[in-house]
Residue frames as qw, qx, qy, qz and C-alpha x, y, z in Angstrom:
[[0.000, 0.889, 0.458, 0.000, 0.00, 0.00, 0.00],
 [0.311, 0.629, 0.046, 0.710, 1.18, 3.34, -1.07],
 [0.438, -0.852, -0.283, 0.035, 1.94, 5.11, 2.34],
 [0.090, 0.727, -0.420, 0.536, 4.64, 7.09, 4.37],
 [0.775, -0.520, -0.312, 0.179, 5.90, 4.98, 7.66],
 [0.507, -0.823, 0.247, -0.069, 8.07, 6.27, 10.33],
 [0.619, -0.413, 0.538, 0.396, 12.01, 5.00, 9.25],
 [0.761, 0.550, 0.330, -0.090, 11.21, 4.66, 5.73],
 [0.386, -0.313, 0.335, 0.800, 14.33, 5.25, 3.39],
 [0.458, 0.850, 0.136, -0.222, 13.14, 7.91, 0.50],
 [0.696, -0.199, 0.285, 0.628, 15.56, 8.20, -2.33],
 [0.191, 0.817, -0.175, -0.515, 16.40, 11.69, -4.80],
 [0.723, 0.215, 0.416, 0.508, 17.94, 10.86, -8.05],
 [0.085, 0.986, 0.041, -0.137, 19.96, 14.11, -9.45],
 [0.783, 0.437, -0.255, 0.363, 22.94, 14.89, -11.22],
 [0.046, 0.598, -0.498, 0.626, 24.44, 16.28, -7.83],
 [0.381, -0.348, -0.747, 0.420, 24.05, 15.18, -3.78],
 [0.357, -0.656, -0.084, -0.659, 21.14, 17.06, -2.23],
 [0.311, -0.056, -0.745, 0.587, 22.28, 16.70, 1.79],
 [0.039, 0.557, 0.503, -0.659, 19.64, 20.03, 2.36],
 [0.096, 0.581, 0.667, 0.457, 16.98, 20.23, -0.09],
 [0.069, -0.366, -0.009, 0.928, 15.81, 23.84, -0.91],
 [0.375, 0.676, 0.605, -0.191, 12.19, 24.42, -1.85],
 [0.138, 0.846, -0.288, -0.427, 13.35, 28.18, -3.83],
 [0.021, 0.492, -0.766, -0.414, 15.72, 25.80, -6.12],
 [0.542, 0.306, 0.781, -0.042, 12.30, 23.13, -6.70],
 [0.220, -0.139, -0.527, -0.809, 10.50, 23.66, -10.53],
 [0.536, 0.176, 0.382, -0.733, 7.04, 24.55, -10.56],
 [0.756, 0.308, -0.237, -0.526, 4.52, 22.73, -12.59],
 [0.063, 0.237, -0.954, 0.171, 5.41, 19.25, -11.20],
 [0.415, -0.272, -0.868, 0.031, 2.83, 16.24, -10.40],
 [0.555, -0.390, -0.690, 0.252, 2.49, 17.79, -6.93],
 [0.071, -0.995, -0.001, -0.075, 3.43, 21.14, -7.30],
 [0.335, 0.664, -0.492, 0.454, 6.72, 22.66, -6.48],
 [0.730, -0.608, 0.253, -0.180, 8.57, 20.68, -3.94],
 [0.203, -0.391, 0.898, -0.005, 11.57, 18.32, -2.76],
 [0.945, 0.123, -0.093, -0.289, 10.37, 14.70, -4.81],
 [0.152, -0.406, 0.892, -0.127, 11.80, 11.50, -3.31],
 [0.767, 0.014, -0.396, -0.505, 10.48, 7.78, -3.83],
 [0.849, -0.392, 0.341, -0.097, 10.73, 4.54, -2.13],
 [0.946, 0.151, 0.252, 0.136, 11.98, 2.79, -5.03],
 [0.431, -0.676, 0.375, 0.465, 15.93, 3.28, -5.72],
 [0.550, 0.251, 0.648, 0.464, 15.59, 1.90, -8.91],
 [0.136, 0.934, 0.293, 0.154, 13.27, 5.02, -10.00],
 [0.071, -0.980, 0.006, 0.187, 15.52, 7.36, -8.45],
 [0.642, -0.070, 0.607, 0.463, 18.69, 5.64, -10.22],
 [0.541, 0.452, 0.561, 0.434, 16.89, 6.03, -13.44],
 [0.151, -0.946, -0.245, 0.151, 15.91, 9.78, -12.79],
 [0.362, -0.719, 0.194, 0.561, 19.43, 10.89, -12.48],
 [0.359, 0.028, 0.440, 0.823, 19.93, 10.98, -16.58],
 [0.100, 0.643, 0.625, 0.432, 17.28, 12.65, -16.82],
 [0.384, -0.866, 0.018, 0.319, 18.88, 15.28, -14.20],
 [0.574, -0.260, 0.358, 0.689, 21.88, 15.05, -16.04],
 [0.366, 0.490, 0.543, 0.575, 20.39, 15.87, -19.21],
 [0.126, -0.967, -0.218, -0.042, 18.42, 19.20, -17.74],
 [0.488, -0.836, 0.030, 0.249, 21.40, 20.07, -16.17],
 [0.580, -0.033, 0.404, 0.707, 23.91, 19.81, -19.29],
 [0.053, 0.753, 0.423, 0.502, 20.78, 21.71, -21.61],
 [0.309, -0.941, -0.132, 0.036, 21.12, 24.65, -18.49],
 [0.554, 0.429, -0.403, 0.589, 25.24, 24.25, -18.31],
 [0.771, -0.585, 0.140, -0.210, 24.41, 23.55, -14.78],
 [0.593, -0.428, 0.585, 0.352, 27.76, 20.83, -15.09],
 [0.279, 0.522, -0.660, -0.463, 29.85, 20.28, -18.28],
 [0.802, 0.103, -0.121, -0.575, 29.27, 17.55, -20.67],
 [0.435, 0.420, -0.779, 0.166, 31.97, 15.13, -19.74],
 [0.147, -0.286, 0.876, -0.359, 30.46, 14.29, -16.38],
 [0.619, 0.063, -0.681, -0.386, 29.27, 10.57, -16.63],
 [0.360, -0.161, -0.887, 0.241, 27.69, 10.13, -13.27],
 [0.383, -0.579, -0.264, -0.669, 24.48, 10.83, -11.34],
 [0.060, -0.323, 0.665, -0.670, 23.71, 11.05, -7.55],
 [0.491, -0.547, -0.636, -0.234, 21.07, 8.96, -5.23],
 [0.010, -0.429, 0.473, -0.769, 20.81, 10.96, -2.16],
 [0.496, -0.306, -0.752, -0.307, 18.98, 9.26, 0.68],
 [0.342, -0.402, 0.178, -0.830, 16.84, 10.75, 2.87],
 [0.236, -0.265, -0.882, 0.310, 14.90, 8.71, 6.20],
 [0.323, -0.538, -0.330, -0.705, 11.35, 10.05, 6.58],
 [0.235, -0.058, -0.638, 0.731, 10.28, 10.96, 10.48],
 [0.301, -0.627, -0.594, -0.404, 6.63, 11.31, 11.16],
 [0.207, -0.068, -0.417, 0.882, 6.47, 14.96, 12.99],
 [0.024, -0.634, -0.679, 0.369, 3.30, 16.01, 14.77],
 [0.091, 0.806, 0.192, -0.552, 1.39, 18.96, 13.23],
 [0.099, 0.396, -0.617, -0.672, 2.94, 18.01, 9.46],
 [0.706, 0.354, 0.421, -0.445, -0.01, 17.27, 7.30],
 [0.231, -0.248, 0.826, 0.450, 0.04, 14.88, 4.71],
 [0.454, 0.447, -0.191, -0.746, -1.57, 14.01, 1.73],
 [0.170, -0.207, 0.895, 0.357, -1.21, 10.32, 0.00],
 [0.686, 0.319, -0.256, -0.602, -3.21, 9.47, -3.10],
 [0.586, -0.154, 0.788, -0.108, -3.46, 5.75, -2.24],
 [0.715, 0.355, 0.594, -0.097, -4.57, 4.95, -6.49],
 [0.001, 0.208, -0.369, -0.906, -4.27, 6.31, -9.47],
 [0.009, -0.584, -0.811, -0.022, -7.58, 7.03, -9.92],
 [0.311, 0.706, 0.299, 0.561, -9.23, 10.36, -11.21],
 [0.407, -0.913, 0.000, -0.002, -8.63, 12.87, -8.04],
 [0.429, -0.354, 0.416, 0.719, -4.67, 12.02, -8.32],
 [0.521, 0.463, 0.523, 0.491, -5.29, 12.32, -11.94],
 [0.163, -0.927, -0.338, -0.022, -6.75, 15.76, -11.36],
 [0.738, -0.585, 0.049, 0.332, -4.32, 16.47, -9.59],
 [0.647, -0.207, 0.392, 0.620, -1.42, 16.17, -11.39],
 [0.405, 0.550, 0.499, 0.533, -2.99, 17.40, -14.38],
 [0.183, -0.980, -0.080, -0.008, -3.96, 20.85, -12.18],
 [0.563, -0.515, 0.310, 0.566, -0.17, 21.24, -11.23],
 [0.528, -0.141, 0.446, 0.709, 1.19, 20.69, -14.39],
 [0.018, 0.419, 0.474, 0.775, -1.18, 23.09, -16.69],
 [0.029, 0.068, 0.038, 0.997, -2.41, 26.32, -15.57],
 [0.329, 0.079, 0.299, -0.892, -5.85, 26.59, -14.72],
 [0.740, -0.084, -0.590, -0.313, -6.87, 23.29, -15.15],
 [0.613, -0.353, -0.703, 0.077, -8.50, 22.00, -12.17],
 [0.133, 0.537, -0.390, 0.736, -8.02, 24.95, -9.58],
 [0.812, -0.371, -0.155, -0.424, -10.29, 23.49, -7.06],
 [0.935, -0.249, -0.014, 0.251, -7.80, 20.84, -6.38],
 [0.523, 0.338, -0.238, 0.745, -4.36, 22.55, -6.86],
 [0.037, -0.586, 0.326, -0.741, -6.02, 25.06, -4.33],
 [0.834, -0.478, 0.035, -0.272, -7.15, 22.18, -2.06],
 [0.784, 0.072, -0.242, 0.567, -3.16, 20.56, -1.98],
 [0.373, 0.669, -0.291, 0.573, -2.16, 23.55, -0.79],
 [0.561, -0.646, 0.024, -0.517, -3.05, 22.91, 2.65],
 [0.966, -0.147, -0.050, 0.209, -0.94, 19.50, 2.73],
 [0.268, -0.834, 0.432, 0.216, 2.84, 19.83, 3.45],
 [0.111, -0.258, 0.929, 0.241, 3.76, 16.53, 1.87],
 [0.772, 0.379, -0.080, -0.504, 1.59, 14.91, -1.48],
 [0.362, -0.252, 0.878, 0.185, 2.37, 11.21, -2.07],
 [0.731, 0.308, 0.394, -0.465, 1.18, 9.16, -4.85],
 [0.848, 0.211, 0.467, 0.138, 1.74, 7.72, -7.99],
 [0.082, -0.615, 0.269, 0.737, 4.34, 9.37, -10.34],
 [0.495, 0.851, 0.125, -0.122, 3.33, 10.54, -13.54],
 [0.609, -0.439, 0.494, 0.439, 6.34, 10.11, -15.36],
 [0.169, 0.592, -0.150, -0.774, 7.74, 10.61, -19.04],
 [0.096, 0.084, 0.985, 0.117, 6.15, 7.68, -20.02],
 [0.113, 0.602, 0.739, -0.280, 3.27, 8.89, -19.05],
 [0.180, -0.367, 0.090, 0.908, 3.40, 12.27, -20.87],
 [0.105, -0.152, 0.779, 0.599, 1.91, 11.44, -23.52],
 [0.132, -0.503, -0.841, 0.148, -0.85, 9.66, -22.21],
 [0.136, -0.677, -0.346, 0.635, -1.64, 13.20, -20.08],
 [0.053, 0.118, -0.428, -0.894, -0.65, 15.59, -23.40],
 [0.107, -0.340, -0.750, -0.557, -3.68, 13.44, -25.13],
 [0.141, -0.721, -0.673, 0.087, -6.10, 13.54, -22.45],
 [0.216, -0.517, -0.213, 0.800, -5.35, 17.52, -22.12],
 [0.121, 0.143, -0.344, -0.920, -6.35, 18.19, -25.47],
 [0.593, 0.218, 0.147, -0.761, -9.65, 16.59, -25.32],
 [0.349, 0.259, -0.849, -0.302, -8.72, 13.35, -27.62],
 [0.035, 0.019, 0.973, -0.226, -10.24, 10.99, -24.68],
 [0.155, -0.663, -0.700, -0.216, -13.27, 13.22, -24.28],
 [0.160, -0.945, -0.127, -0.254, -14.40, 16.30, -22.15],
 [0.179, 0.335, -0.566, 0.732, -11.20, 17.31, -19.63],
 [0.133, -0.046, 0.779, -0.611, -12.60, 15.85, -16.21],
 [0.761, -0.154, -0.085, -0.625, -15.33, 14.13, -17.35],
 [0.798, -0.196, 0.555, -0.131, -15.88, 10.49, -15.93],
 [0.903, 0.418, 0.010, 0.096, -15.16, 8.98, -19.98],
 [0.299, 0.836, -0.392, 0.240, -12.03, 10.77, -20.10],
 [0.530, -0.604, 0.490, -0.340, -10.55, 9.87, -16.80],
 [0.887, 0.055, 0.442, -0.125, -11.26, 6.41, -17.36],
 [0.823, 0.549, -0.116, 0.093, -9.81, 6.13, -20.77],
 [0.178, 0.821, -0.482, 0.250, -6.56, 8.55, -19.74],
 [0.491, -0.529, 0.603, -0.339, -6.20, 6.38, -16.15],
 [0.935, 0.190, 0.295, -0.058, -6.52, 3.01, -18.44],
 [0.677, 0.727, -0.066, 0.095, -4.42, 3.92, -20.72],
 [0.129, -0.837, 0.433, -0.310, -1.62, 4.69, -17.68],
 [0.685, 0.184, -0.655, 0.261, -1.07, 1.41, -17.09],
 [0.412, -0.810, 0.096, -0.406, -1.62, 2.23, -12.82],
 [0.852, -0.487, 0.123, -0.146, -0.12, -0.49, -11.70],
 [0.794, -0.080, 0.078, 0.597, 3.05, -0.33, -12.97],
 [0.038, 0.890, -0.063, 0.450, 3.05, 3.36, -12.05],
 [0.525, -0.211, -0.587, 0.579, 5.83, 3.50, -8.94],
 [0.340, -0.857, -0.372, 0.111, 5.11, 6.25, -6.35],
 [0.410, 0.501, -0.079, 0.758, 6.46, 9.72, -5.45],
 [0.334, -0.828, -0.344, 0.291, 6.11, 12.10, -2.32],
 [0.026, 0.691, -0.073, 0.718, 6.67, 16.20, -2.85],
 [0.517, -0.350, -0.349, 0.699, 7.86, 17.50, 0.09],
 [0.297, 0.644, 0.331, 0.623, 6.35, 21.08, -0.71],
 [0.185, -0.906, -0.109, -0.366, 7.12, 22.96, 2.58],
 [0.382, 0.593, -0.628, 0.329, 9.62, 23.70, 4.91],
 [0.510, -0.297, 0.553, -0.589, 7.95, 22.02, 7.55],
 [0.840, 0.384, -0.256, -0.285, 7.88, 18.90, 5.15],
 [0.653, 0.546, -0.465, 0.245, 11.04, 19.04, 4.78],
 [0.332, -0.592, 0.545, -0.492, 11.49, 18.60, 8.67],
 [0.964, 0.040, 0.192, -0.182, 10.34, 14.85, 8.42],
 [0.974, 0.171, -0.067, 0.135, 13.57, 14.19, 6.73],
 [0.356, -0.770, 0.443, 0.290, 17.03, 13.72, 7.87],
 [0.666, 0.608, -0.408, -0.143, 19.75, 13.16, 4.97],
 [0.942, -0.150, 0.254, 0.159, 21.35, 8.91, 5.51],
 [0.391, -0.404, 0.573, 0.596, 24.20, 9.91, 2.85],
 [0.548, 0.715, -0.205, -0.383, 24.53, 9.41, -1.02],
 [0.574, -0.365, 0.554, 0.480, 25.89, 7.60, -3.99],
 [0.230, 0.620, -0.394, -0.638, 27.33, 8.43, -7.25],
 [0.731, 0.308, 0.585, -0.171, 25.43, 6.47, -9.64],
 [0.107, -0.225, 0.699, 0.670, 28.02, 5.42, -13.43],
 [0.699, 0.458, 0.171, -0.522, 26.30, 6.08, -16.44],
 [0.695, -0.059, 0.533, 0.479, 27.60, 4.01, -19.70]]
């Protein structure tokens, strides 16, 4: 079951070590909104890092020669009075969701009901999935947020072999985690 426990390891994938994650240095227009995104699975946050790398050569953020990416891992600490969020499905309210984040004034209802959570967990929308989300945004499935749509778009995602993600989107979030170390992860 998709959740947050109390020891949990959380991993970053990035072309650097993040020791103290910095909300001001997150992108907007993310799954979850702007925030710190960590997963359970190490394998996701492995793969992630060329896709950091890449952003971060296309900015000249690092030169193109370096041929390694970071996992930084983070232990999650369940702290009274931090409020959480977790989309336990993919299933049309995450859907929502995400879609509200990542395009402008689609859904505001729900992008202005997250804001109340410190930490948003659920399934990651990924660039696999992009596609999927592009169609349903232009109407291809049917109406934006109607019940046909949803269905088609949230079929079409494959859910269950969606892995999971958690935004960290405040600094009281970001108190729940303490940084375990890092490693430098060889690309070929």
């Amino acid at each position: 079951m998709l959740q947050l426990t109390d020891g949990m390891l959380l991993y970053h994938g990035s072309y650097c070590e993040v020791k103290t994650p910095d909300l001001a240095k997150c992108a907007n227009y993310k799954d979850f909104g702007r925030g710190f995104y960590l997963t359970s699975s190490k394998k996701q946050a492995r793969d992630f890092t060329g896709t950091s790398m890449k952003k971060a050569r296309a900015q000249e953020i690092i030169n193109g020669t370096q041929d390694y990416g970071v996992i930084s891992v983070f232990r999650y600490h369940a702290v009274q009075g931090v409020s959480d969020y977790i989309f336990r499905h993919a299933d049309a309210d995450w859907l929502h969701c995400v879609v509200g984040h990542r395009k402008a004034d689609t859904f505001p209802a729900m992008v202005e009901e997250m804001k109340k959570y410190d930490v948003i967990g659920g399934k990651i929308a990924n660039d696999a999935t992009n596609v999927t989300i592009l169609t349903y945004l232009v109407g291809a499935y049917g109406t934006v947020g109607s019940d046909e749509a949803d269905r088609l778009c949230i079929g079409r995602l494959i859910p269950e072999r969606l892995k999971d993600q958690f935004c960290f989107r405040t600094a009281r979030g970001l108190q729940c985690l303490s940084f375990e170390g890092s490693e430098r992860v060889w690309k070929n």
